[in-house]
C-alpha positions in Angstrom: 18.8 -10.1 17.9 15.3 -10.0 19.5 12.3 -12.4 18.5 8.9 -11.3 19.3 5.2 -12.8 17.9 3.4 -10.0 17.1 -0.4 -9.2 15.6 -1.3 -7.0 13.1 -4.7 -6.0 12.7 -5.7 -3.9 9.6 -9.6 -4.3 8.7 -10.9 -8.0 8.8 -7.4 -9.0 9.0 -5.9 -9.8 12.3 -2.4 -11.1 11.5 -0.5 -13.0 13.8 3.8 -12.9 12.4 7.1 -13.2 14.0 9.4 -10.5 14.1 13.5 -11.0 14.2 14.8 -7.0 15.3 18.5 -6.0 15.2 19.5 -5.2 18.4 20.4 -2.0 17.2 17.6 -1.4 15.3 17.8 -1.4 11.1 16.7 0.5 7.8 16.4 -2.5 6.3 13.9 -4.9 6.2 13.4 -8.8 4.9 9.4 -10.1 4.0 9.2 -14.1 4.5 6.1 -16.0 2.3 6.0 -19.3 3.5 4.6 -22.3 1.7 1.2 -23.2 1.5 0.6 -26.1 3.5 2.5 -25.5 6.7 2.4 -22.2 8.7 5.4 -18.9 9.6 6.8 -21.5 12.5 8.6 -23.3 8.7 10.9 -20.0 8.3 11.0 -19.0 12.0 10.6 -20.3 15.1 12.7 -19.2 18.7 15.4 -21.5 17.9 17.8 -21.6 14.8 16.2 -21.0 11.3 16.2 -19.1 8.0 14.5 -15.8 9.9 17.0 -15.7 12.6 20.0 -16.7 10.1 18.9 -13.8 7.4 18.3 -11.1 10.6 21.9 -11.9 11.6 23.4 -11.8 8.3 21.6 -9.3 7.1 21.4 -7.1 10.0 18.1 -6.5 9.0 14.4 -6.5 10.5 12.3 -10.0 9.5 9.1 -10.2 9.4 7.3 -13.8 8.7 3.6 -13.3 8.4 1.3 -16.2 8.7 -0.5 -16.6 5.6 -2.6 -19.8 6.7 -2.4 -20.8 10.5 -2.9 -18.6 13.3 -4.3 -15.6 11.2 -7.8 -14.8 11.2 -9.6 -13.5 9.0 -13.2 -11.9 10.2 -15.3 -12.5 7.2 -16.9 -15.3 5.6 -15.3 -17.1 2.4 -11.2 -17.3 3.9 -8.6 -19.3 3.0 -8.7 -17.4 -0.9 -5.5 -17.1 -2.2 -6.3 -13.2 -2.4 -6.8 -13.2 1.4 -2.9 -14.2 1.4 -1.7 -11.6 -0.6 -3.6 -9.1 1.3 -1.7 -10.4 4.7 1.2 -10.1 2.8 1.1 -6.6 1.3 -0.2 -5.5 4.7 2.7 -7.1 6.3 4.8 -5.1 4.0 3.4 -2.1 5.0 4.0 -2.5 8.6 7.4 -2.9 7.7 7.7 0.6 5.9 5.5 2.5 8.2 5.7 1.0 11.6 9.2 0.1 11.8 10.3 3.1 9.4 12.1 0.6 7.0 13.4 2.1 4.1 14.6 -0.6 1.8 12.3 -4.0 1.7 13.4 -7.5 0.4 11.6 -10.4 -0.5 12.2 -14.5 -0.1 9.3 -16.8 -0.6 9.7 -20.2 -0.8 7.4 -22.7 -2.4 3.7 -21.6 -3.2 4.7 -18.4 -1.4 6.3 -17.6 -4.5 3.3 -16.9 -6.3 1.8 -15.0 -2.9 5.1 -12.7 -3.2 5.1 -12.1 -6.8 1.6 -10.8 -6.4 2.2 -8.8 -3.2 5.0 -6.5 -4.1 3.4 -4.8 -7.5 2.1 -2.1 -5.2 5.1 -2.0 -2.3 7.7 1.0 -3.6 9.6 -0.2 -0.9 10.0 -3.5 -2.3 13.4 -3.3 -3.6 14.1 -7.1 -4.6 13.0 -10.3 -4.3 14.0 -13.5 -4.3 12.4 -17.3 -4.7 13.1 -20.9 -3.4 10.8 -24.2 -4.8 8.6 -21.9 -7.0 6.5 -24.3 -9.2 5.8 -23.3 -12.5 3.3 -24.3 -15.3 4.4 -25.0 -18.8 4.3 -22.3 -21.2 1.2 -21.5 -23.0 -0.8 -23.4 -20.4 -2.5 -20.3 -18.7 -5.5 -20.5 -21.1 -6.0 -24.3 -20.6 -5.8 -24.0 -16.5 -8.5 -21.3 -16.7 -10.9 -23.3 -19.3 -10.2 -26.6 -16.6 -10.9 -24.3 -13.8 -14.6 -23.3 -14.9 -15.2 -27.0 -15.8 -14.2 -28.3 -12.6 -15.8 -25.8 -10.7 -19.4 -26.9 -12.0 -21.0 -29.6 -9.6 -19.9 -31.8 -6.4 -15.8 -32.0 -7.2 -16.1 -27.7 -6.3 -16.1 -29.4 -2.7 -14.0 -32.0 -2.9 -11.3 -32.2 0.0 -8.2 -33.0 -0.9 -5.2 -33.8 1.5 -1.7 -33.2 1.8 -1.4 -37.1 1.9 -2.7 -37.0 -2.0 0.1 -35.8 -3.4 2.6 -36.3 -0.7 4.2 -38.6 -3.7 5.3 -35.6 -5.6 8.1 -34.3 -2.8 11.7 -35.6 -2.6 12.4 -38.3 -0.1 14.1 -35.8 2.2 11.3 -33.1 2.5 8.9 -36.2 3.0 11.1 -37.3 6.0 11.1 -33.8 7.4 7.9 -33.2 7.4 6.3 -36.1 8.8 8.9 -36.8 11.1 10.4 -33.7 12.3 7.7 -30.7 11.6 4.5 -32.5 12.2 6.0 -33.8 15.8 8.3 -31.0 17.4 5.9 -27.9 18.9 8.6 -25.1 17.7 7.1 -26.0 13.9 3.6 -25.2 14.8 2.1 -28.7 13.0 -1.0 -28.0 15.5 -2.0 -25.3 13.1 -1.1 -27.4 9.4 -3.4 -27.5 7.4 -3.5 -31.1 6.1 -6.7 -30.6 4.0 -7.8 -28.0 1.4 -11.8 -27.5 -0.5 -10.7 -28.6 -4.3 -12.2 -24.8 -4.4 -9.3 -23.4 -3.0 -7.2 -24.5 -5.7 -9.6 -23.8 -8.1 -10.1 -20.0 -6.9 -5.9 -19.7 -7.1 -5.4 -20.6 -10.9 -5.7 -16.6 -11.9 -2.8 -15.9 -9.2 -0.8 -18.8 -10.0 -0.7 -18.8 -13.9 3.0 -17.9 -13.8 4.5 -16.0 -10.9 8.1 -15.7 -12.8 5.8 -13.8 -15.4 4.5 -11.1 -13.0 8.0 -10.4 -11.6 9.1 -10.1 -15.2 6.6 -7.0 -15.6 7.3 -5.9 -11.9 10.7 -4.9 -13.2 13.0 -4.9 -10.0 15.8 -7.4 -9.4 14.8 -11.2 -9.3 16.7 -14.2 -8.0 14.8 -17.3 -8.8 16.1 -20.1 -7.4 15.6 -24.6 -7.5 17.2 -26.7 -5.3 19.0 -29.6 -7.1 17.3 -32.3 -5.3 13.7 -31.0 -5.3 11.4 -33.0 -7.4 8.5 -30.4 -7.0 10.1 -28.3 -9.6 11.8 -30.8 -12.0 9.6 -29.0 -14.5 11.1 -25.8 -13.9 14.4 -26.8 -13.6 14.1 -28.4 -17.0 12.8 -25.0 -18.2 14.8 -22.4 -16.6 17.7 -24.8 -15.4 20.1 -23.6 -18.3 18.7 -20.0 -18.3 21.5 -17.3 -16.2 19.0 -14.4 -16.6 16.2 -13.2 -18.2 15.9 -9.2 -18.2 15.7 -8.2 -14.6 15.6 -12.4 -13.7 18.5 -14.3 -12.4 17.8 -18.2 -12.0 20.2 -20.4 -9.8 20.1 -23.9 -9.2 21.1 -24.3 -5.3 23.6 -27.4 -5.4 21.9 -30.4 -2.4 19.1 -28.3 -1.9 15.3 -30.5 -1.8 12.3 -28.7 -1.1 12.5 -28.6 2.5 15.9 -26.8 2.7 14.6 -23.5 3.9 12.9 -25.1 6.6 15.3 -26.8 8.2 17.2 -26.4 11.6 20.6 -27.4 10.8 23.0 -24.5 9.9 24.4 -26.9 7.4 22.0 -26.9 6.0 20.8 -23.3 6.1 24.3 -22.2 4.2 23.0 -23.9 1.5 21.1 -20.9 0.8 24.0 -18.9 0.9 23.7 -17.8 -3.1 19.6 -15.9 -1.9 21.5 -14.1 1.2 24.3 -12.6 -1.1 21.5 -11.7 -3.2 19.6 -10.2 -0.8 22.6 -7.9 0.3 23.3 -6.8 -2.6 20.2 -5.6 -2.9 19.9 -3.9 0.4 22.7 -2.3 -0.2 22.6 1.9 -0.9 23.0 2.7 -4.5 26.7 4.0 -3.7 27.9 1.0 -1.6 29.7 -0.7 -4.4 31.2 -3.3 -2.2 28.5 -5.3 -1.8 27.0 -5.4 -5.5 30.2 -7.8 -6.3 29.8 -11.6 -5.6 30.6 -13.5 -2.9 32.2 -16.8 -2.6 29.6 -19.8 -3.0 30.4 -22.2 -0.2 29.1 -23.0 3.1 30.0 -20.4 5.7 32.1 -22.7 8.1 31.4 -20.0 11.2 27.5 -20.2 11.2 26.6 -22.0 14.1 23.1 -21.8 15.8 22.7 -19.9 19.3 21.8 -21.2 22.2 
């Protein structure tokens, strides 16, 4: 396997990402979405992570984009959610038609759930895609978000900032550990380039992308694998929603057993396996339409082999 950081300019987008490569080269492809506070270096970094774990398993290409960190974007106005989606979709494309990938997947974890839902409408290549930490809003609360959004964006709270620190409350006691102890301190994470602070107008600009993300795949159509961790208090809403649900249409949901919001960001191969369930997903998806083999499901336990490299 071969890491590289790479940049990939396409109008007033200049996109740094990093790319995991089969040594051997691949037809298929994997698309990261990180979350929205930290930067790619949460899903891949040189040393052992969910990038280099899904390139090996996978034997697939892995691109992580950075949505907000080391990108720039050459025009007034950034940090919209739209801009992310753009980096995204464009990230996509140099999947498809620089690397000559034929079959795409998706895994977004967080906020980059609702960045990947709205990415891959357009991407034909876009076979799957699958979600970790997703937060949802409450059913039939689209309307009311909107109607608060206009409100709030009248007068001085429009440029209100608001820092991660604010609502630091509202993750697990784990993913609170790791990210103040671990991430925020060790250079391989990237915390140089967090941002801790957000323009209330950021959020406010978001609420037409992130109404319902589980919504848009619904319409997209292709296969789905939402997915909670069982310890992650972001999405105790949506695990009381969709907790009990298998599948709806093309959407399977899947509680991930010791998983907290941090999971997918961690170091430890331990840990890592947890997300064993999304990679068998993923596969299966990958797969050709006449590779039955791999459309049948495999055992859900820790893989006791996975060991980082060196």
């Amino acid at each position: 396997m071969h890491h590289a950081e790479i940049t990939i300019e396409e109008g007033v987008y200049e996109i740094r990402a990093d790319l995991k490569s089969p040594v051997n080269g691949s037809d298929r492809g994997v698309i990261l979405a990180h979350s929205g506070i930290v930067n790619r270096k949460s899903l891949s970094r040189t040393g052992f992570c969910l990038a280099e774990y899904l390139c090996r398993e996978l034997d697939a290409y892995v691109l992580t984009p950075d949505l907000i960190g080391e990108t720039r974007v050459h025009k007034s106005g950034w940090s919209s959610f739209e801009d992310s989606v753009n980096i995204l979709g464009i990230s996509i494309d140099y999947l498809s038609d620089v690397l000559g990938v034929e079959r795409i997947v998706g895994f977004s974890h967080s906020l980059g759930s609702h960045v990947l839902a709205n990415a891959v409408e357009s991407r034909r290549k876009v076979v799957a895609a699958s979600t970790y930490g997703g937060p949802t809003v409450p059913e039939n609360m689209g309307r009311y978000l909107k109607y608060m959004s206009g409100i709030l964006k009248i007068g001085f709270l429009r440029h209100r900032m608001v820092s991660v620190d604010d609502f630091s409350k509202f993750f697990d006691e784990e993913t609170r550990e790791y990210f103040y102890n671990v991430m925020m301190k060790r250079d391989e994470y990237g915390g140089d380039h967090y941002s801790l602070e957000y323009e209330f107008s950021y959020f406010l600009d978001s609420i037409d992308f992130l109404i319902n993300y589980i919504d848009r795949f619904s319409t997209w159509g292709r296969p789905v694998l939402v997915s909670f961790g069982e310890n992650d208090s972001v999405v105790r809403a949506s695990k009381q929603r969709y907790g009990g649900t298998e599948r709806r249409g093309n959407i399977e949901f899947r509680i991930i057993p010791g998983g907290c919001h941090i999971t997918p960001c961690r170091e430890e191969p331990v840990e890592i396996s947890k997300l064993r369930p999304i990679r068998d997903f993923l596969e299966r998806n990958l797969a050709s339409p006449d590779d039955e083999s791999l459309y049948r499901e495999s055992p859900e336990v820790p893989n006791p082999n996975l060991v980082a490299v060196e």
